[in-house]
N, C-alpha and C positions, 0 to 999 in steps of 0.2 A: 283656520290657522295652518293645518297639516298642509293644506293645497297649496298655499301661498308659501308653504319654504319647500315642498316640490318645486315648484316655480323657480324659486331660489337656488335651487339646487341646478337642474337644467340648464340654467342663464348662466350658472358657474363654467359647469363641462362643457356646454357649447361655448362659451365663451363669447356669448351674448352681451355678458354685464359682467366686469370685471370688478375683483372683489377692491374693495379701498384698503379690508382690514388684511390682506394676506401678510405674512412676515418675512418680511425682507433674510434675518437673518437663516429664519427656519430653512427659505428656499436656496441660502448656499449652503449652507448645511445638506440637505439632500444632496446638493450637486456632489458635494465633496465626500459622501457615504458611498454615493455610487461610485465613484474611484476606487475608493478603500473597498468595496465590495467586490469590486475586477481583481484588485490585486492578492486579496484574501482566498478569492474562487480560484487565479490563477496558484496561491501557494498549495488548495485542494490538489488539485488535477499535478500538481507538481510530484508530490509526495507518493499519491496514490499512482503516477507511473511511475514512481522508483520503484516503489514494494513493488507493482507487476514484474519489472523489468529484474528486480533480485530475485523474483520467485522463478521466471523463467533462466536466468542463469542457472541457478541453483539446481533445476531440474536438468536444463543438458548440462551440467557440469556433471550430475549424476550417471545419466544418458552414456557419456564415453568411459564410465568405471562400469556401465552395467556392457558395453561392446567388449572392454579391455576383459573383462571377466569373462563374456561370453570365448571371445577367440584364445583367451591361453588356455581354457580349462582343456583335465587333461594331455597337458606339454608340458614340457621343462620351468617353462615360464610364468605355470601359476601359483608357487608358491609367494612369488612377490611382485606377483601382475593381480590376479584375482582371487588369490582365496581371502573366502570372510572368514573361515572360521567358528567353529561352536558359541563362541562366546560373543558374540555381536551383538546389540541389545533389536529383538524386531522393531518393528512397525507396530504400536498399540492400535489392532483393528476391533478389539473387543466390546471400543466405545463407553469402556469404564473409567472414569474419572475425567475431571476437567481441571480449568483454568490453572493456578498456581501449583496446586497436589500432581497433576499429570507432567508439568513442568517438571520439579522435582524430581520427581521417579526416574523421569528422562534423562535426565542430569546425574544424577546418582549411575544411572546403566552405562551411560558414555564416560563417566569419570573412570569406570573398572573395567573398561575395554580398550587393550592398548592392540592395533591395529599394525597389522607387519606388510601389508600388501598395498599397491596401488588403489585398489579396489575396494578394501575395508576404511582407506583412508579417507578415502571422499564419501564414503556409508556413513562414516564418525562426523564428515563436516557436514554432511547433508544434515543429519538429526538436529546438529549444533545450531547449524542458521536456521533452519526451519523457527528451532524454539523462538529464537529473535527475531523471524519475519512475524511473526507472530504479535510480539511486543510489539513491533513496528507497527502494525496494525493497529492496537489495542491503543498506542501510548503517543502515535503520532499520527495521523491516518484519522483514527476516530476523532479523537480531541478537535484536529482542524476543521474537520463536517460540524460536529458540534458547536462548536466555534461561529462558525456560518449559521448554523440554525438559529441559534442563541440573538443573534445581532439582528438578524433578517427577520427574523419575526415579530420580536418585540417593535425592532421603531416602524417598521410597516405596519403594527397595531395602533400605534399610534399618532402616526404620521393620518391612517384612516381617521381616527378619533378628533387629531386637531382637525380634519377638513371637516368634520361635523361640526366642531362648539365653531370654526369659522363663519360654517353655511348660518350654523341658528345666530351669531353676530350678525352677518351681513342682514338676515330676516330684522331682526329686531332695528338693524340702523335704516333703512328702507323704510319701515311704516312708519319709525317717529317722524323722519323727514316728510312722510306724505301725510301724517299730522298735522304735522309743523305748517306745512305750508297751505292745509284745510285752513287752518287758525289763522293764518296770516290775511287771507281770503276774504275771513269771516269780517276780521278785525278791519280789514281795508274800507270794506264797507260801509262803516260806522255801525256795525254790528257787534253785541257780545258774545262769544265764544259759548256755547252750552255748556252745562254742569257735565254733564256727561259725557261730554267730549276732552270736556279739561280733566276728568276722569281718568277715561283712558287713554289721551298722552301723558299723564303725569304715572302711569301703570307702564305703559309700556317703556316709556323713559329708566322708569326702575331695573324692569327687565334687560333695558337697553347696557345699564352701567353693571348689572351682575354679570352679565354674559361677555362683557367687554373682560371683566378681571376674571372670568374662570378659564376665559380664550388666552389672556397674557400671559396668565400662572402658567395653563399647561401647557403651551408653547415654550417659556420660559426653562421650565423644568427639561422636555424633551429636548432643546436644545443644549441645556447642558450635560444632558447625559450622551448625546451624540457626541460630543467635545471630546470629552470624558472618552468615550471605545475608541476614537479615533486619533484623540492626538498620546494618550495614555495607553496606546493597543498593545505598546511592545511590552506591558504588564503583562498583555493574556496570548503574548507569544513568549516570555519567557520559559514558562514551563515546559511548553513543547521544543523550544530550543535544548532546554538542559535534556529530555529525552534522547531527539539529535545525535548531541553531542554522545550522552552514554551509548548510544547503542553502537556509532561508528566506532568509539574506543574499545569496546568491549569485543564488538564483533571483529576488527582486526585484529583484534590481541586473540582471538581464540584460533581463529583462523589461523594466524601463524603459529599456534602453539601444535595445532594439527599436520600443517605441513611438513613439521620438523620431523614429522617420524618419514617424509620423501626422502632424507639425506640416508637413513639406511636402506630405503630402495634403492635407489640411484647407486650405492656401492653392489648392491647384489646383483643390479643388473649388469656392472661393468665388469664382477669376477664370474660372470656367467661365459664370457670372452675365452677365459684361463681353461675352462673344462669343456668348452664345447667348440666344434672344430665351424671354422668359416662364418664366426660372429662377432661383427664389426658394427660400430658407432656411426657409422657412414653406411652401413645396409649392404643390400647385395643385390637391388633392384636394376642395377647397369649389366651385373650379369645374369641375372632370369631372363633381362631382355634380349642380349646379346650372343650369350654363353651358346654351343651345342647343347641338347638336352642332355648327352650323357655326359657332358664336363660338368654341367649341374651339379648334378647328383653326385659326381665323384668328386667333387671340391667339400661335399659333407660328408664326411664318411662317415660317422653316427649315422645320418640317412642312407649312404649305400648300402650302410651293412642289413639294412632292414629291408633290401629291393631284392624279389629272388625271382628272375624268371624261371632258372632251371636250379631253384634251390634243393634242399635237402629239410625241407619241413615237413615235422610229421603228421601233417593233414589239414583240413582246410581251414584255415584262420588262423594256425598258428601262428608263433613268431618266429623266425629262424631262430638256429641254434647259435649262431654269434652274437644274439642279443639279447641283453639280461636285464628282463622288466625292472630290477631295480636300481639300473645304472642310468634308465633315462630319466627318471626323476617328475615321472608325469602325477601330476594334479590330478585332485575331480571335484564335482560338486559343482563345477560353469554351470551356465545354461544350457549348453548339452553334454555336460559331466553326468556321470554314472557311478562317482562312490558315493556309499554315505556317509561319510566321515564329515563333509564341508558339504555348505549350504549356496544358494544362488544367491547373487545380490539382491533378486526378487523379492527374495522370501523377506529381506528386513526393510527394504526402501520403501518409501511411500514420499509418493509424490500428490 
């Protein structure tokens, strides 16, 4: 019996003996899963290059506060170009704590860190979307793979199982017919049919109609739960919509609540104008180009005063005596700063 629905099986996938019992319905039903499976895979791959594509903004967004930090330190221009500051929350490299509790904590450090620098500013929004690429991950990202796994597995287990209880139909419809037609053979002849034969077509007949209703039922069922994921699916997209939706609301809204601390940069950069000689909104790149080299330097006189060929300093490295360390107003702590008062952007990003 094993050999003969081998046989069955064979004649199936080559396509020798085509089956009578296949179901019409079950087969557009595939047809139409595979669609829905393109378009589900296509929403994967969608999603999971957003999260790439915001984790790479997010880090050169970083990238030009960690440059802007690096070239003001020690200038005029780091107190509201690049200092972080003492109080910046780091980078948790300790690898204590996870999911929600590390959240938190994180949450907690940036709410009591108010940020005065270009620098610190995008430190405070890096930590902030970080937390939320995160989420994005966790809440829209995974769900959708899941999602896909969930679906792809089960009716591919089953879609295997109806082409079994089909093959063992097709077996059982096959030998009653070559029964049937021993019998008719017999009968033609003026002959009586054997006990034993009427035996076992009345046996296999039996078999023939159990395996007819266990092929219907589970075809039956599988098919309606196919229905079901597919024409019911935006049940098991809404949740990940409502994710979506909160994380775009939330994430803009935090974001701009973080840039609004740029409108007090943006004024310190432009009374930066008032105290310092040949600093303009428009730059001074036409004349570096252009300028003599000693018109340069004498159009800044903060920097002339600091040039001494034949100065009167009292030795080497000093500063001349017209210039008073605490009227230029320099920063430290950049990346190649040297106070310790302020910290590098290094020390708290993490990317």
């Amino acid at each position: 019996m094993k050999k003969a629905r081998i046989v069955t099986r064979v004649k199936d996938k080559t396509g020798i003996s085509k089956s009578k019992n296949r179901s019409g319905d079950l087969a557009e039903l595939q047809q139409r899963f595979q669609q829905f499976a393109k378009k589900l895979k296509f929403l994967i791959l969608a999603v999971q290059a957003n999260h790439n594509a915001m984790l790479a903004y997010g880090k050169s967004r970083l990238d030009v506060a960690k440059a802007i930090n690096s070239l003001s330190a020690d200038t005029p221009l780091f107190p509201c170009a690049g200092d972080i500051g003492p109080l910046a929350p780091p980078a948790d490299s300790s690898g204590n704590g996870s999911g929600d509790a590390a959240s938190a904590s994180t949450s907690t450090a940036l709410a009591n860190f108010h940020p005065t620098s270009y620098a610190a500013i995008h430190l405070q929004l890096h930590k902030k979307t970080k937390i939320y690429h995160d989420k994005y991950m966790e809440h829209v990202v995974n769900y959708a793979v899941e999602w896909e796994r969930v679906l792809t597995n089960r009716i591919s287990l089953h879609i295997k199982q109806a082409n079994k209880l089909r093959v063992d139909l097709d077996h059982y419809n096959s030998k009653v017919e070559s029964l049937r037609q021993d019998a008719n053979k017999t009968m033609s002849k003026g002959k009586s049919v054997p006990e034993k034969d009427v035996d076992k077509l009345r046996r296999n007949e039996q078999k023939l109609l159990t395996s007819r209703q266990d092929y219907d039922k589970f075809v039956s069922d599988l098919c309606g739960y196919m229905e079901e994921v597919m024409d019911r699916g935006w049940k098991d997209l809404h949740p990940m919509l409502v994710k979506l939706s909160q994380f775009d609301a939330t994430l803009s809204t935090e974001e701009a609540n973080c840039c609004k601390a740029m409108y007090g940069v943006t004024e310190k950069l432009k009374e930066m104008s008032t105290r310092h000689v040949n600093v303009k909104a428009g730059g001074r790149l036409k004349e570096l180009e252009t300028w003599s080299l000693t018109s340069v330097v004498q159009a800044s006189g903060e920097a002339a005063g600091s040039l001494t060929i034949e100065g009167s300093g009292s030795g080497d490295g000093d500063l001349p005596q017209s210039v008073n360390p605490e009227t230029l107003q320099v920063g430290g702590g950049g990346l190649f700063g040297n106070l310790g008062s302020s910290r590098s952007i290094q020390d708290y990003s993490s990317t």
